[in-house]
C-alpha positions, 0 to 999 in steps of 0.5 A: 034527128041524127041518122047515118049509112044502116050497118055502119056502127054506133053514131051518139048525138050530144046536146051541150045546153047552154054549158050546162048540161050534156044531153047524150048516150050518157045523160038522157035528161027530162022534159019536165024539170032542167035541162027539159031536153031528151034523148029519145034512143033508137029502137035496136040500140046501135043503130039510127036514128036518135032524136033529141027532143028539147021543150024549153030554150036557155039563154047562151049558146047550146051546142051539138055534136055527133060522136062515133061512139063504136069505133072513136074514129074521126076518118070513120065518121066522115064515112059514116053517111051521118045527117042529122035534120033540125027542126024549130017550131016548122023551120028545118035545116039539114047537116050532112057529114060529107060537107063538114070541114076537115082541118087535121089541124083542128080535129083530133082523131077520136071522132067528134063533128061539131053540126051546129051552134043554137044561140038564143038572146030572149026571143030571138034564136038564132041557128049557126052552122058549124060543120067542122071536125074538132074535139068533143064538148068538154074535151 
């Protein structure tokens, strides 16, 4: 679930499976066929939360982001409140923007934070924090 600071704007969350496909504003996906991910929008588009909901794991690395989708300002979306709560199976992380890195020297200014990496090896799933300010996936 990806929620922020009520009245701020329009914040997107991006699923990147494997490389593959992108789950986000864009491409809702399926639970029933490939990537067998979906982005579930709020109910007054604009506003929190988006959840993506994913049935199957794919071997790689899958990664997710947030993107300050109204305004495509990074100084903006590090004041947006944004969190975004993970859960697998019954195991939770929670990611709040205020604890991401900044480093000018490797984000831009088009408002993207990398949250978390998903890195998946057969049965073993492995969640890596990234909380850093970069450019978006494919960018």
């Amino acid at each position: 679930d990806l929620t922020w600071t009520g009245g701020y704007g329009d914040l997107d969350a991006a699923y990147v499976i494997a490389g593959e496909w992108t789950i986000d504003y864009v491409d809702r996906g399926s639970l029933d066929r490939a990537p067998f991910a979906q982005l579930e929008h709020d109910e007054r588009e604009g506003g929190p939360p988006e959840t993506i909901v994913g049935r199957r794991w794919y071997d790689g690395t899958s990664t997710y982001w947030v993107h300050d989708y109204q305004n495509r300002s990074t100084e903006m979306l590090r004041q947006s409140g944004a969190l975004v709560d993970l859960v697998i199976n019954e195991q939770e992380w929670s990611f709040d923007v205020a604890d991401a890195l900044f480093d000018p020297a490797e984000s831009d200014s088009s408002g993207w934070w990398h949250v978390f990496d998903v890195e998946v090896d057969g049965a073993e799933v492995t969640v890596v924090p990234v909380m850093a300010f970069r450019p978006g996936p494919g960018r």
